[in-house]
C-alpha positions in Angstrom: 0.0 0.0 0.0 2.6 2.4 0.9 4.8 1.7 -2.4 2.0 1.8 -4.4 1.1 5.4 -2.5 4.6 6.8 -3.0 4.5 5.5 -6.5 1.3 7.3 -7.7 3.0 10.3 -5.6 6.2 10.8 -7.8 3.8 10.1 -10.9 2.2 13.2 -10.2 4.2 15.6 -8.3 7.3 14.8 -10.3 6.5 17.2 -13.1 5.0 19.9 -11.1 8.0 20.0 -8.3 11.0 19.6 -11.1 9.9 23.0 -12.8 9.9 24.9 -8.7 13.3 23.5 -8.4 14.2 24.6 -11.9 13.2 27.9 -10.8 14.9 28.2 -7.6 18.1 27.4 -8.0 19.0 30.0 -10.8 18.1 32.5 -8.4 21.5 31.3 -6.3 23.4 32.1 -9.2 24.9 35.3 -10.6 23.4 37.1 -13.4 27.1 36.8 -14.9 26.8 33.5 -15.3 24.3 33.5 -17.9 25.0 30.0 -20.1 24.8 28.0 -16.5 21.5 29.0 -15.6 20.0 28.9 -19.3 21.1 24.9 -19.1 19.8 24.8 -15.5 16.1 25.7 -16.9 16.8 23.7 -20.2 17.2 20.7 -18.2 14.4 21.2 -15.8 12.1 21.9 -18.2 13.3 18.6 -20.1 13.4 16.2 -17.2 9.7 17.7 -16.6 8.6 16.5 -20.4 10.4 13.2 -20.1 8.8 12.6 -16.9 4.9 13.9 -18.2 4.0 10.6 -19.7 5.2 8.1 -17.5 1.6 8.0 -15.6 0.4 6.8 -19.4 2.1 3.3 -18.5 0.0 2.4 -15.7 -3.3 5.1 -17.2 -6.7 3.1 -16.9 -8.5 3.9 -20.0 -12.3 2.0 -19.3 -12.5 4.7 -16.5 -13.2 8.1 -16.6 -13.0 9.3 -13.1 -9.7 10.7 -11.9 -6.4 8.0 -11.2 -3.6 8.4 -9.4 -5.0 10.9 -7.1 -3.1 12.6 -4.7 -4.7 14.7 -1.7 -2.7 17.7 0.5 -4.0 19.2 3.6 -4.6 23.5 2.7 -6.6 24.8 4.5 -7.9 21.7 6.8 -10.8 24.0 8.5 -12.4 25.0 5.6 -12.4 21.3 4.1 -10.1 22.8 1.2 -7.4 20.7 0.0 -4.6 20.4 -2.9 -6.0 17.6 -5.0 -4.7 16.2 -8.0 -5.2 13.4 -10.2 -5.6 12.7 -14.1 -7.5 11.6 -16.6 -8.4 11.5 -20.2 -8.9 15.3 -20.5 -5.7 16.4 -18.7 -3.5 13.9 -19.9 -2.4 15.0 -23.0 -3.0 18.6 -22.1 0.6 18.0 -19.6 2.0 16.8 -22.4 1.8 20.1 -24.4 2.8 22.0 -21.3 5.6 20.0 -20.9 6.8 20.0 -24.8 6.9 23.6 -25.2 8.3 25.0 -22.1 11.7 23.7 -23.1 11.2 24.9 -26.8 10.0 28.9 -25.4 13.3 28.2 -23.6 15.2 27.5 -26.5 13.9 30.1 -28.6 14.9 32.7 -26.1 18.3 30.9 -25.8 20.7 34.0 -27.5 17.5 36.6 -27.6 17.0 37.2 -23.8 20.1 38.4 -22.9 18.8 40.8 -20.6 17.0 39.8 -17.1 18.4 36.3 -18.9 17.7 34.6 -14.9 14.2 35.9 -14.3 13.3 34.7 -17.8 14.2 31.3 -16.7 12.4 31.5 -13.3 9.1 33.0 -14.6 9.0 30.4 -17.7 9.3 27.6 -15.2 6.9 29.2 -12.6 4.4 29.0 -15.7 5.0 25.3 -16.5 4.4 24.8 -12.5 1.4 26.8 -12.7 -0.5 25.5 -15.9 0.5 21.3 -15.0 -1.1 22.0 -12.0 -4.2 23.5 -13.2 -4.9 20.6 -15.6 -4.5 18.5 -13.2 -6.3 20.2 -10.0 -9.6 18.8 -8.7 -10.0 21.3 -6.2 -12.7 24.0 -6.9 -11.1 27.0 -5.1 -7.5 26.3 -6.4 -8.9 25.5 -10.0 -9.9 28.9 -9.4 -6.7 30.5 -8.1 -3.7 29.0 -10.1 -5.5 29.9 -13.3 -5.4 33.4 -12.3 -1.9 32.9 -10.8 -0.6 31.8 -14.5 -1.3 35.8 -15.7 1.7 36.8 -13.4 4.5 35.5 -15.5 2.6 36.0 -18.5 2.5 39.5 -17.4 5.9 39.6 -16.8 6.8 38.6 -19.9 5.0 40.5 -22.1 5.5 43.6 -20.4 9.6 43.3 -20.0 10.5 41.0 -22.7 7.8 42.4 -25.5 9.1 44.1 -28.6 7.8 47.0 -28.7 6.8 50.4 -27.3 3.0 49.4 -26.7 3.9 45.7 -24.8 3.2 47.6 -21.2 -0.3 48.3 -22.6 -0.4 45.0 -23.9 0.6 43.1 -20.7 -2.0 45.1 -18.7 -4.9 44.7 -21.5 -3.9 40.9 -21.2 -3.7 40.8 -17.6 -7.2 42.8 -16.6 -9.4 41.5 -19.6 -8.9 37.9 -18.3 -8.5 38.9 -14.3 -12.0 41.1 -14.4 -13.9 38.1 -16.5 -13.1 35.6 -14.1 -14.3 37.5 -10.8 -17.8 36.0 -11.7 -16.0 32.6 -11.2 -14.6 33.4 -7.9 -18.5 34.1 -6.5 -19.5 31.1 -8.4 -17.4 28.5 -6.8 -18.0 30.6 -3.4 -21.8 29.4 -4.1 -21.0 25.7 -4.8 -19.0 25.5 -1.7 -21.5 26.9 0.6 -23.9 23.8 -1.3 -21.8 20.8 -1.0 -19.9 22.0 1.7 -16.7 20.5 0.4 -14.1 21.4 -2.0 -13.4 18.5 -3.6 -14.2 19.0 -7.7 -15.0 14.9 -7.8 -18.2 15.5 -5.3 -19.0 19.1 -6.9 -19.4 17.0 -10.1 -22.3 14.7 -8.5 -24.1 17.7 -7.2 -27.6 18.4 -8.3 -28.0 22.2 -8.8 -31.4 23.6 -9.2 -32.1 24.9 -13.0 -32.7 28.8 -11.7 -29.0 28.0 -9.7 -27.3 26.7 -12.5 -27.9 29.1 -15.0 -26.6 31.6 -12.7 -23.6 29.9 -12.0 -23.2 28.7 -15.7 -23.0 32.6 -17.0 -20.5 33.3 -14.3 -18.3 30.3 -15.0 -19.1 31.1 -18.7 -17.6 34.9 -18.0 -14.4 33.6 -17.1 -13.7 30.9 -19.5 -15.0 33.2 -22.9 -12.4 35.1 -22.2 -9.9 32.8 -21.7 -10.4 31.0 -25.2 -11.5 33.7 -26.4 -14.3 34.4 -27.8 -15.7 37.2 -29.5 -16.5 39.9 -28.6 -14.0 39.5 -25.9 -10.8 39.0 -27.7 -9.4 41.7 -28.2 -6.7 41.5 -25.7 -5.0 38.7 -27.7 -3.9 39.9 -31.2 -2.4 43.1 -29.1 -0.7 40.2 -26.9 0.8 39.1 -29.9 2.0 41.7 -31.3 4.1 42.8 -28.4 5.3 39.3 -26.9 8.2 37.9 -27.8 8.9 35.1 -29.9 8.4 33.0 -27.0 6.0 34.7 -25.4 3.7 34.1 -28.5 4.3 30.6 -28.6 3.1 30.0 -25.1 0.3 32.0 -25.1 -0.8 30.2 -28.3 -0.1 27.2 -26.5 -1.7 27.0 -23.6 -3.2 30.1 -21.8 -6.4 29.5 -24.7 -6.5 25.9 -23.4 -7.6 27.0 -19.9 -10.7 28.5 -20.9 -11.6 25.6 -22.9 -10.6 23.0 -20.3 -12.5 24.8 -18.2 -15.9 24.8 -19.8 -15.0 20.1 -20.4 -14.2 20.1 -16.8 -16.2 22.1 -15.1 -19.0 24.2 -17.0 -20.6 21.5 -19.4 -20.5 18.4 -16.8 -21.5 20.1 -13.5 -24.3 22.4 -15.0 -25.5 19.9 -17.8 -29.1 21.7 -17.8 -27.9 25.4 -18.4 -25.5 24.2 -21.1 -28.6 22.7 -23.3 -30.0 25.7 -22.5 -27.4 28.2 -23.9 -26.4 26.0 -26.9 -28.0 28.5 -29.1 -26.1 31.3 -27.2 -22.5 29.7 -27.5 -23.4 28.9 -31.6 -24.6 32.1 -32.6 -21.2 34.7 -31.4 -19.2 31.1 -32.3 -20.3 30.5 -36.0 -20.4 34.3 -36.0 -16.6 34.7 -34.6 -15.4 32.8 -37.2 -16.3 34.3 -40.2 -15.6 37.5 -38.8 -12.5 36.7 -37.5 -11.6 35.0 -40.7 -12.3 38.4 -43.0 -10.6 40.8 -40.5 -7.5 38.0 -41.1 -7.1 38.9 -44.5 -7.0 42.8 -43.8 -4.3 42.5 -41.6 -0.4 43.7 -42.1 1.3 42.4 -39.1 2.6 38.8 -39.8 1.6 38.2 -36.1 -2.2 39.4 -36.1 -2.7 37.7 -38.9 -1.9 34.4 -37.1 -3.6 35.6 -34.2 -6.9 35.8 -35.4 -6.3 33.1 -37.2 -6.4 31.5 -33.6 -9.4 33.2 -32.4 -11.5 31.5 -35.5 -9.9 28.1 -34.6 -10.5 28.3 -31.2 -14.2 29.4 -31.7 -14.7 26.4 -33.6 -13.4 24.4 -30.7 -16.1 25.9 -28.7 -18.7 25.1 -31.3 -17.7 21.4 -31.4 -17.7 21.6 -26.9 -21.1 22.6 -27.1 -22.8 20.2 -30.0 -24.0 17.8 -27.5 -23.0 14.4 -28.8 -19.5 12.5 -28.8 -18.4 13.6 -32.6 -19.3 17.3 -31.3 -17.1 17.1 -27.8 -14.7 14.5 -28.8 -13.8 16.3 -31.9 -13.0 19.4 -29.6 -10.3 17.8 -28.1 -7.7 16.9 -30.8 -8.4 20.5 -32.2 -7.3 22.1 -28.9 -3.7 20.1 -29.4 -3.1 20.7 -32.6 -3.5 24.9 -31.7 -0.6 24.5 -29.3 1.3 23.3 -32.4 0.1 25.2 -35.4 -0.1 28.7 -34.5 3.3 27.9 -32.4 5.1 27.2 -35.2 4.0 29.7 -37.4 4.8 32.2 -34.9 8.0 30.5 -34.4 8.2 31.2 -38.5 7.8 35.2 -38.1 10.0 35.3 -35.3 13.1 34.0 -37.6 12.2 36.9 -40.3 11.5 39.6 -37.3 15.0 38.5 -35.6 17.0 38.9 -39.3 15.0 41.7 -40.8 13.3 43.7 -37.9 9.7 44.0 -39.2 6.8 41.8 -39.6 4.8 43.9 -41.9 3.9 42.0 -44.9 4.7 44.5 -47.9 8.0 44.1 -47.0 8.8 40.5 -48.0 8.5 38.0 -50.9 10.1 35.8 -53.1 11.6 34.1 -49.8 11.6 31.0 -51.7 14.8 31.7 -53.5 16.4 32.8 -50.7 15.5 30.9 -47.3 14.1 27.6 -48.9 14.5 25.6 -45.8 12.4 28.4 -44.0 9.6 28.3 -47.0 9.6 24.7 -46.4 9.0 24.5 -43.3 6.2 27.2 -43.6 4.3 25.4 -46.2 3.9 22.6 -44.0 3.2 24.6 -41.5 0.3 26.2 -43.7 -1.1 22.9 -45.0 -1.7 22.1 -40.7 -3.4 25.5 -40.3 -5.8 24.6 -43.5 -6.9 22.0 -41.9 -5.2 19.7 -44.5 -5.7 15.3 -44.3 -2.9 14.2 -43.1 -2.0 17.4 -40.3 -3.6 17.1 -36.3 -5.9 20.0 -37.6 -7.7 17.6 -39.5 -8.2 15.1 -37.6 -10.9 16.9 -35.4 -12.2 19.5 -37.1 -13.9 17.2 -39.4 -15.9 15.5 -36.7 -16.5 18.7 -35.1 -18.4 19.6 -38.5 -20.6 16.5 -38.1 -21.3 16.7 -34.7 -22.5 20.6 -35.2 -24.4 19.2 -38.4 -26.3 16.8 -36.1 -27.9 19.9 -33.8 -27.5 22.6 -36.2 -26.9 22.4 -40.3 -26.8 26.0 -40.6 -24.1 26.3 -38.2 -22.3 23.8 -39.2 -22.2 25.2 -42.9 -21.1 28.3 -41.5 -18.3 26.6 -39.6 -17.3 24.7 -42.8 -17.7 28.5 -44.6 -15.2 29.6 -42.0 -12.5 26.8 -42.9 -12.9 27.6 -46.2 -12.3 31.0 -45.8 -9.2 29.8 -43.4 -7.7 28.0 -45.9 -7.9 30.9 -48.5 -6.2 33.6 -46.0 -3.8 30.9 -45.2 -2.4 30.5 -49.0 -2.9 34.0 -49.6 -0.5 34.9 -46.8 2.0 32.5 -48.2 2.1 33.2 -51.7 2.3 37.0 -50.4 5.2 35.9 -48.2 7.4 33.0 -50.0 6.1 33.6 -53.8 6.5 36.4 -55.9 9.5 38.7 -56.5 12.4 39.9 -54.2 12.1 43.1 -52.5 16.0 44.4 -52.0 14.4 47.8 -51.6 13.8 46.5 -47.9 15.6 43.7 -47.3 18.9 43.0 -47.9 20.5 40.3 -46.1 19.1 36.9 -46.1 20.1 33.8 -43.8 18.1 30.5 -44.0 17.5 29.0 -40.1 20.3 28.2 -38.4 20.9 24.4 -36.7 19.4 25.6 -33.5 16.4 26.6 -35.0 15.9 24.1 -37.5 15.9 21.8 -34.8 12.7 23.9 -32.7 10.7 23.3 -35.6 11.5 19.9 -35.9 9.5 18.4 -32.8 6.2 20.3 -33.9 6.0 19.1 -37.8 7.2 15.9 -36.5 4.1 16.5 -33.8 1.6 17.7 -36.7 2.0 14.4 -39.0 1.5 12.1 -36.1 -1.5 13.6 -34.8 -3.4 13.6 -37.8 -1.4 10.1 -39.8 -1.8 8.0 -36.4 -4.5 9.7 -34.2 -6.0 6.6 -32.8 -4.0 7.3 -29.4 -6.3 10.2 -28.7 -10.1 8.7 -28.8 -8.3 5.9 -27.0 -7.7 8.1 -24.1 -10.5 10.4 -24.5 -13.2 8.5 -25.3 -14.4 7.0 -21.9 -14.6 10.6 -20.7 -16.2 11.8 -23.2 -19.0 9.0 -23.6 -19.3 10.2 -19.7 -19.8 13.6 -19.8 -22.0 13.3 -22.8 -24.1 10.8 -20.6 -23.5 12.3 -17.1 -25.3 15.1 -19.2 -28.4 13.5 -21.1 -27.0 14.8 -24.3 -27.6 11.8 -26.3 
């Protein structure tokens, strides 16, 4: 009993309590020591990703409640306590955590030279933060170390951005998604002073009353929208963007999108089944509406890194389409999507951060014809295109197709709207590439041209290599997912 306690322990805490120890120990060493404290975090954040799926060899995939569960005594008088455990949701959602901490890392490697030790600490504060939300099953702390994951995001933005505007950035980031989720905080007030407890796993069993769980489904709702996000409230992201760095836009593409949509599969959708049927109509409408939009303002834009942005926002708000079609293809679709977005968008944006670091601009009248002169770089963007069309063969694929018959099976018009949006994904998608790699040479503004170096050529190898598995050889995913997801859709009455 006690071995098998200790060894469900280090399963678990492993990867969250490498990354605080990853963080701590720079702080020992002197800023003047730069290349020692860079490995430090490299390594942490590595042993941390080797380490992620080692609860896969002894996962339980017939069950969806939570395994290897591990309980800490908080705040004993108020029945609160650090719970954590995993299952078919949160599984693979580590695993992204875990794969690009050590690439945002590596992609700051020779960039942050300055504050070089606190960028170490406060990337591997955020890997400690965001493994232990996906894996928290406490109500209060699912709460809190969401909200704790802006502070390091903050930081980064606002002292490692690029530009003039990234302190306006970092405190439209910081408030938009702070002010939306103070309607959570009174909602999970609520459910504790109804079950009494904060454990997520009884919360979950609770039977709210329909007036009670509409209430607490907008305020949950408030938080998570913005999170995702979802129009009208997105406008904090493309400005996010903008001003990160390289890195900075790689994580926030990532992950920080993930937590409004884990949110609404772990806690929204299965505790307040009822309100969700309810507000279908009121997710599909700003959704199928979002993505259109989103899709047209793409094509307007000049900044290589709004244009990906809101190329996100449509994505993401066809995520929430599939979350909220209430049958397996619908949800489980949703799933794979939300993966594949930590990859895509990454590595595009890991694409316009090798022509901002050589040329100093991201506006798109100023390239073309890259083609002839950074082929390895036009290669590796084509490919990274094809994912972001939704191509067969690339993770996108792979669930935005059954999202599109799951949303046909509630709503055709919707779902022909949501196919109109991928449509008009895949046209901005080739128009910025042609725009970008085709065409002629523009020595008027650019004049010296260097393909990727080793270093990065070998950042964007894990995520092409990431994009053809996911969507040649998905079946590892329903595998996982599906006993949760046949769950939630029956712990609901959605079928």
């Amino acid at each position: 009993m006690l071995e098998h306690f200790c060894e469900c322990y280090s399963d678990l805490s492993g990867p969250i309590l490498c990354p605080v120890l990853g963080s701590i120990i720079p702080l020992f060493i002197p800023n003047s020591r730069i290349r020692p404290i860079r490995l430090i975090g490299l390594c942490a954040s590595l042993i941390t990703f080797l380490y992620s799926p080692v609860p896969r060899i002894q996962f339980d995939p017939s069950t969806a409640k939570s395994q290897f569960v591990e309980s800490l005594r908080w705040l004993p008088y108020e029945n609160i306590n650090f719970n954590l455990g995993i299952d078919g949701l949160s599984f693979f959602f580590v695993i992204l955590t875990t794969f690009l901490i050590p690439i945002c890392i590596l992609v700051g490697w020779s960039g942050m030279r300055s504050y070089g030790k606190e960028y170490i600490t406060a990337s591997l504060i955020r890997e400690f933060l965001m493994i232990a939300v996906f894996r928290m099953l406490d109500p209060l702390l699912f709460y809190v170390l969401p909200e704790s994951v802006l502070i390091p995001m903050f930081i980064i933005i606002g002292v490692w951005g690029s530009r003039q505007r990234k302190i306006k950035a970092a405190y439209q980031f910081f408030l938009y998604t702070l002010l939306g989720s103070v309607f959570m905080l009174l909602a999970i007030l609520l459910i504790l002073f109804q079950t009494g407890t904060a454990d997520l796993q009884i919360s979950l069993t609770t039977e709210f009353s329909e007036r009670r769980q509409i209430f607490l489904w907008i305020a949950s709702f408030a938080a998570f929208a913005v999170k995702v996000p979802m129009v009208p409230v997105h406008i904090w992201l493309p400005e996010a963007h903008v001003e990160a760095p390289t890195a900075g836009s790689v994580i926030l593409a990532g992950i920080p999108s993930k937590l409004g949509t884990h949110g609404f599969l772990r806690f929204s959708i299965p505790m307040f089944p009822e309100a969700t049927l309810c507000s279908t109509p009121f997710i599909y409408t700003p959704s199928a509406i979002a993505i259109i939009y989103t899709s047209l303002t793409t094509s307007r834009q000049i900044d290589l890194k709004k244009i990906i942005a809101y190329s996100s926002v449509a994505h993401m708000n066809l995520v929430t389409i599939g979350m909220f079609s209430p049958n397996i293809q619908g949800i489980g679709g949703s799933i794979p999507p939300m993966l594949s977005h930590g990859l895509v968008p990454s590595a595009l944006f890991l694409c316009v951060g090798v022509l901002y670091d050589r040329h100093k601009t991201r506006l798109v009248r100023y390239y073309g014809g890259l083609v002839s002169t950074m082929p390895n770089l036009s290669t590796i963007s084509f490919s990274s295109t094809l994912a972001n069309m939704s191509s067969p063969g690339t993770s996108s694929f792979i669930g935005e197709f059954p999202i599109s018959v799951g949303a046909f099976q509630r709503n055709s018009l919707v779902a022909t709207l949501a196919a109109l949006g991928m449509i008009l994904g895949a046209a901005y998608s080739l128009w910025l590439y042609n725009r970008v790699v085709s065409g002629n040479l523009k020595p008027d503004f650019l004049h010296k041209f260097s393909d990727p170096n080793g270093r990065e050529v070998s950042i964007f190898i894990p995520f092409l290599v990431g994009v053809v598995r996911m969507g040649v050889h998905p079946k590892v995913f329903p595998d996982r997912m599906h006993t949760y997801v046949s769950n939630l859709v029956q712990h609901g009455k959605f079928h």
